[in-house]
N, C-alpha and C positions, 0 to 999 in steps of 0.2 A: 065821346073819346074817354082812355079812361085817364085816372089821376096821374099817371106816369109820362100819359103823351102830353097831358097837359101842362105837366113841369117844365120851366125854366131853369129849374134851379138846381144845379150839380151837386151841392153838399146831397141834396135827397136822395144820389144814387150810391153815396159811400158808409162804406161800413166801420163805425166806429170801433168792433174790437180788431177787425185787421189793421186799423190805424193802427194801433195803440202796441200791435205784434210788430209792425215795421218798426214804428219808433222805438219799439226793445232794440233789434236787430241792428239797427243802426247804432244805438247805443254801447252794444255789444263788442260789434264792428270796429268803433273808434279808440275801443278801450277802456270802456265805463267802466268801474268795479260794482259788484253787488254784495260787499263784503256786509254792507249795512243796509240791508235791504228796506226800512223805512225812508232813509235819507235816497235811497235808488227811485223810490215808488216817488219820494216826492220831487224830486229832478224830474222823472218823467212823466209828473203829474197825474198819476192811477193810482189806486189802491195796493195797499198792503197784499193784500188776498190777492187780486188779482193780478199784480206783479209776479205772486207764488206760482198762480195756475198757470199766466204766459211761459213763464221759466217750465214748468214741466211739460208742457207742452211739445212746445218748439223741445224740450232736450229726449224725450219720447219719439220726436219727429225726426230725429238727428240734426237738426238746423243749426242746435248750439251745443257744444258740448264741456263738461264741469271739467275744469285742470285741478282746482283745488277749492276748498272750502271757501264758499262767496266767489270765486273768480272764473268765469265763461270764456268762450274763443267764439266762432263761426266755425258751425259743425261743418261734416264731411255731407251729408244732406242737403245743404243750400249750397255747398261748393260744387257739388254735381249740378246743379240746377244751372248754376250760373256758368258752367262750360258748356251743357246743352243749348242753351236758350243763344249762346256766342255764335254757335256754327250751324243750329239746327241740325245735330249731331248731337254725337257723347262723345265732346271732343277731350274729356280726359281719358276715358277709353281709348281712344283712338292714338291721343298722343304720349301716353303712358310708356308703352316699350322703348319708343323712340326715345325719349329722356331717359329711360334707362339706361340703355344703347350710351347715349350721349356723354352719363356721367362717368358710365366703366371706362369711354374709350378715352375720355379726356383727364381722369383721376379726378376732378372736380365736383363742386353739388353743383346738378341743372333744375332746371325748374320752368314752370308753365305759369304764363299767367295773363291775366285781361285785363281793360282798363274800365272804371268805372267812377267817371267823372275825373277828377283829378286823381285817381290812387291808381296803383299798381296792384294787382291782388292774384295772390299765388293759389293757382290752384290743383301744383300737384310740385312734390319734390323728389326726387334722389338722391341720394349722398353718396360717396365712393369709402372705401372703409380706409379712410387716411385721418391723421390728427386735424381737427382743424377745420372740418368740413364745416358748412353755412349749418344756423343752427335756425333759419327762420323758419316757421311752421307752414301748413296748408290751412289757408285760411286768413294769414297774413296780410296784411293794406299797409302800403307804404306811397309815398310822395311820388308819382310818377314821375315826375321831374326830374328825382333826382338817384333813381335806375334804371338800371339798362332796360330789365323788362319792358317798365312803364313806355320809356323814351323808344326805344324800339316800335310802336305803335303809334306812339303822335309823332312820330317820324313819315307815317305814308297817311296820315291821316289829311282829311280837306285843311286847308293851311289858315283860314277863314276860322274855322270852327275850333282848331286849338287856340286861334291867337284871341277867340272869347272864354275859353277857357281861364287864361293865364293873365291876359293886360292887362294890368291896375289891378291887382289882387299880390297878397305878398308870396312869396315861395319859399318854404319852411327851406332851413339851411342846415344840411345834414352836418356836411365839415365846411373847412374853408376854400372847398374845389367845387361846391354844388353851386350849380347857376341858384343866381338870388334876384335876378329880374327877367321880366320876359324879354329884354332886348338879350342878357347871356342866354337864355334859353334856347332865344329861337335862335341864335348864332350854331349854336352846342347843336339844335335840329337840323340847319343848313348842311352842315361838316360831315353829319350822321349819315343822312340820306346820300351824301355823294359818296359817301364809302359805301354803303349799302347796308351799315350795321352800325349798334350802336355801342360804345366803350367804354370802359372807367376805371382809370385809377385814382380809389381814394376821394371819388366825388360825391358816393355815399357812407363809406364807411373808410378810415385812416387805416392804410396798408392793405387795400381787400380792392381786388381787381374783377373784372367782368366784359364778358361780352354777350348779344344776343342779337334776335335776328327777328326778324317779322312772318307771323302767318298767317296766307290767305286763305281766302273760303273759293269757292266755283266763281264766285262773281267777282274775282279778285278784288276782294274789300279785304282791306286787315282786319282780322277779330282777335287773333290771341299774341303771344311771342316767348319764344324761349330763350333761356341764356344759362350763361355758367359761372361761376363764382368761386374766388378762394384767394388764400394767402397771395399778393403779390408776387413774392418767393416764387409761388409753384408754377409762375406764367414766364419766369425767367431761371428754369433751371439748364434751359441746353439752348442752342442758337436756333433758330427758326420754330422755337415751340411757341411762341405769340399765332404767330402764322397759319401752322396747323391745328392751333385751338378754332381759331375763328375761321378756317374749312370745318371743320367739324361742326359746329354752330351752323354755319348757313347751309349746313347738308341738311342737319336734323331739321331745321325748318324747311327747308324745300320739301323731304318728304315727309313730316305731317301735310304740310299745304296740299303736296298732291293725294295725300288721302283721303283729305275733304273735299278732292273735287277740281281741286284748282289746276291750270293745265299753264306752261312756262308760254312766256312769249316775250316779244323784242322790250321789255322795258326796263331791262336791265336787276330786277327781283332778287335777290336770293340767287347769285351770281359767286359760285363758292370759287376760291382764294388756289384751287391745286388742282 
């Protein structure tokens, strides 16, 4: 047999410079700065050089991309990757119009995004051309907790597998309305799912309202969700325009869902409001 069958030992199957390109990404991801690229190489314990080469790699690759001198995002590159690999699709493709659709019809920014792990992460945006629009980017991680996005998703998710997520672990505190334990969470989760969508004012951001909705794939699993976002203000300019936002929301998610596949049935889903 040869020395591969006869291994035990898993470190022998992994590759230490993709280690070392994840641990960028991830670093990247959270917000590292690379402004001082010594002190960077030594946080992530690599070389100087080869800190250099990963960085042009991955930004050649589009994986990461420069906003400014020393400072990175999550390129448009891994963000495709990561909405392919959600649906077994190119579900930014797919769902792209539809959020377009979405933000002309409702004057607000909508947005797409997955969950991965505890974050929220945007993977596509449009803005409506009004003051005021959401100014977060594609590529974005935020506290699923404590967004619609996110919460929209651990919303239909196995109720088991979020509550190891969350228990006895702390939960960043956007304002003073963001659940801050998993007992407010999973209350905030209960309330969610019986509406069929998830809401917020001012739970992540002070005066910034949202709603969003959940989307399925063929095998009715959640894998992404959209929502909308904007001034409080603009959610209460006329009587019943809460109402019609959030028809609008659970449209645009029903048909992405049905473009991936997924077909309606009695369990109440994406159940719009008009």
């Amino acid at each position: 047999m040869s020395g591969l069958e006869d291994s035990n030992d898993e470190s022998s199957y992994t590759s230490p410079p993709v280690q070392r390109a994840a641990k960028l990404l991830r670093y990247i991801g959270e917000g590292g700065s690379l402004v001082n690229i010594r002190a960077a190489a030594a946080t992530l314990g690599i070389s100087r050089t080869t800190l250099l080469r990963l960085l042009h790699t991955l930004e050649t690759e589009r994986f990461i991309e420069r906003m400014r001198e020393g400072e990175y995002r999550i390129g448009i590159g891994l963000v495709s990757l990561v909405g392919e690999s959600a649906s077994g699709q190119d579900l930014v493709r797919i769902a792209l119009p539809v959020v377009t659709k979405l933000a002309e019809k409702t004057g607000l920014s909508a947005h797409l995004g997955v969950l991965d792990g505890r974050e929220a992460v945007y993977l596509a945006r449009r803005v409506p051309n009004v003051p005021l629009a959401s100014n977060i980017s594609v590529g974005s991680r935020v506290g699923a907790h404590a967004t619609t996005l996110g919460r929209a998703i651990l919303v239909w998710m196995d109720p088991e597998e979020v509550r190891k997520l969350y228990e006895d672990r702390p939960l960043g505190q956007y304002t003073d309305r963001t659940p801050s334990s998993w007992a407010a969470l999973e209350e905030t989760l209960r309330k969610e799912r019986k509406l069929g969508y998830s809401q917020s004012d001012g739970l992540y951001s002070d005066g910034v309202s949202s709603f969003a909705a959940p989307i399925f794939d063929k095998t009715d699993r959640v894998i992404a969700s959209v929502n909308v976002t904007g001034p409080t203000v603009f959610f209460e300019m006329a009587d019943g325009r809460r109402a019609k936002i959030i028809s609008a929301v659970l449209d645009a998610a029903k048909e992405i869902s049905l473009r991936l596949g997924w077909r309606e049935n009695a369990s109440g889903k994406l159940h719009a409001t008009s």
